[in-house]
N, C-alpha and C positions, 0 to 999 in steps of 0.2 A: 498392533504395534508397528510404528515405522520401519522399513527396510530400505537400508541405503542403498542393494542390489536392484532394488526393484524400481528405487528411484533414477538410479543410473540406465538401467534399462527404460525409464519411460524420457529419459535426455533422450536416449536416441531415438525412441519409435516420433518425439517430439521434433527434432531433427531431420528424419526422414521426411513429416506430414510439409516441414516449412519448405524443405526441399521441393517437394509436389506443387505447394501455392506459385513460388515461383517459375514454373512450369507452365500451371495453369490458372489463371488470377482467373478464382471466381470467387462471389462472395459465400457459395458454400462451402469450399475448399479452406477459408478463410475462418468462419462460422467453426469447420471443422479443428484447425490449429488453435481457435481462442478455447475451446470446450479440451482442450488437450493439454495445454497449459494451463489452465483451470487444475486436471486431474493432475498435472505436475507440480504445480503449488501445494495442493492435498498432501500428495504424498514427500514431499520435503516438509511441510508442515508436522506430518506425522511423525518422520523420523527424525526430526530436529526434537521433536516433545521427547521421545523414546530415548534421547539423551542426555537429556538435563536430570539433575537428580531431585526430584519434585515430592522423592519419598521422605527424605531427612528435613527440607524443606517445610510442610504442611501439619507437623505436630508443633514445629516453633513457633509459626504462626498462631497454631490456635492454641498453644499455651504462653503466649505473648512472652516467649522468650527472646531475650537479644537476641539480635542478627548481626553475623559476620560480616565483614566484606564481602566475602563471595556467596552466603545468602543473597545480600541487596544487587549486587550484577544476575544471578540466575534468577531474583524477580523483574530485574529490568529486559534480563532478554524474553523469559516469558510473556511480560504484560507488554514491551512496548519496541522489543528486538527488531522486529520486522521495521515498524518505522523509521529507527535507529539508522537501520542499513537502509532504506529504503533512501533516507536523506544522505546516507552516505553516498552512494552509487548513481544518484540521482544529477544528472549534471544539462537538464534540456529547460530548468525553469527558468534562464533569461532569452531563452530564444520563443518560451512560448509568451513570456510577457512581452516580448518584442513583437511576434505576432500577432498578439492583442491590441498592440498598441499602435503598429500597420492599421490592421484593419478597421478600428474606430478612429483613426485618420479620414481614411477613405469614407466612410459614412459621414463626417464631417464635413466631406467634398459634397457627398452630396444634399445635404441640407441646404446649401444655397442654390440651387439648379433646381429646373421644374421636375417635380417627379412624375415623370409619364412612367409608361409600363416598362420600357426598357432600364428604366433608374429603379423602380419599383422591385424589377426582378432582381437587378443587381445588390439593391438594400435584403432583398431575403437572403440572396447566397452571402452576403458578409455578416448577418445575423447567424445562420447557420455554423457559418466558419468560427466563429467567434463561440457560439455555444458548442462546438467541437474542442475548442482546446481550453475552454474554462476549467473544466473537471479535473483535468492532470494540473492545473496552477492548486484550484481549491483541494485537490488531494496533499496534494504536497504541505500544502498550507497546514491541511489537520492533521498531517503527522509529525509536524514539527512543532506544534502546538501540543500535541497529546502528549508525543517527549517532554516539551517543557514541565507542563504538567505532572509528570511522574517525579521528574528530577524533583522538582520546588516540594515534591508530595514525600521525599524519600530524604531530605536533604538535615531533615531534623528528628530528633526518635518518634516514633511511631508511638500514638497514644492505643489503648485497647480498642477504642473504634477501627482505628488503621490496620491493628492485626487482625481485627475481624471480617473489615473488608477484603483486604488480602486473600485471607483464609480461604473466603468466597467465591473471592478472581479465580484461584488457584483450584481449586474445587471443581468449578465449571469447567475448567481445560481437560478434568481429566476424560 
């Protein structure tokens, strides 16, 4: 069961480790902060579940009882919370589509120019660059598509397929 102490306590051990990177940029040190934030996502994960009330929750579902108001928001922070906030707090996706949109400029430049080796090299590091910052656009992209999703999915009464799926979402979190 989550513990908000324990979470708090791994803010700072996570806080000290970044403290350290900028100290000493290595990519072990570095290596070492992503696996640490990792365990700190974990455990805010866990104790964010340890406080939803997913016990009154999960016989509604599976005896396709209506759902309240605040049923249908503690299944939307369950099933799709994290994106919610994720597109909330998320504020770097026109600087990376900007980015993007730099760097297949420059690849543009050089399509007209002979590609020797020096152009050749340069086309791999703006390929590289470019598959660098795809992942955080196409992430963003399927959490606010996965939201849409739920919304359009939750926006009309739930047929008994829907509380059976549910049931099953919910089920597997535990």
């Amino acid at each position: 069961m989550g513990d908000v102490s324990q979470v708090t306590a791994t803010i700072q051990k996570t806080l000290e480790l970044a403290s350290r990177c900028t100290q000493l940029e290595t990519s072990e040190n570095y290596g070492a902060l992503g696996d640490q934030v990792e365990e700190l996502e974990a455990q805010a994960r866990e104790a964010f579940r340890s406080k939803m009330d997913v016990g009154s929750l999960l016989p509604k579902l599976k005896a396709a009882k209506p759902l309240t108001p605040d049923d249908l928001k503690t299944l939307e922070l369950l099933i799709v919370g994290d994106a919610e906030y994720f597109l909330k707090y998320e504020n770097d996706l026109e600087q990376w589509k900007s980015e993007i949109k730099k760097l297949l400029g420059e690849m543009a430049g050089l399509q007209s120019s002979d590609l020797d080796v020096d152009r050749l090299m340069h086309l791999r590091a703006l390929c590289a660059e470019v598959r660098r910052v795809l992942p955080d656009v196409v992430y963003y992209l399927d959490q606010k598509e996965r939201s849409a999703k739920f919304e359009e999915a939750t926006r009309k009464p739930l047929d008994p397929e829907g509380y059976r799926v549910l049931a099953e979402i919910i089920e597997q979190m535990r």
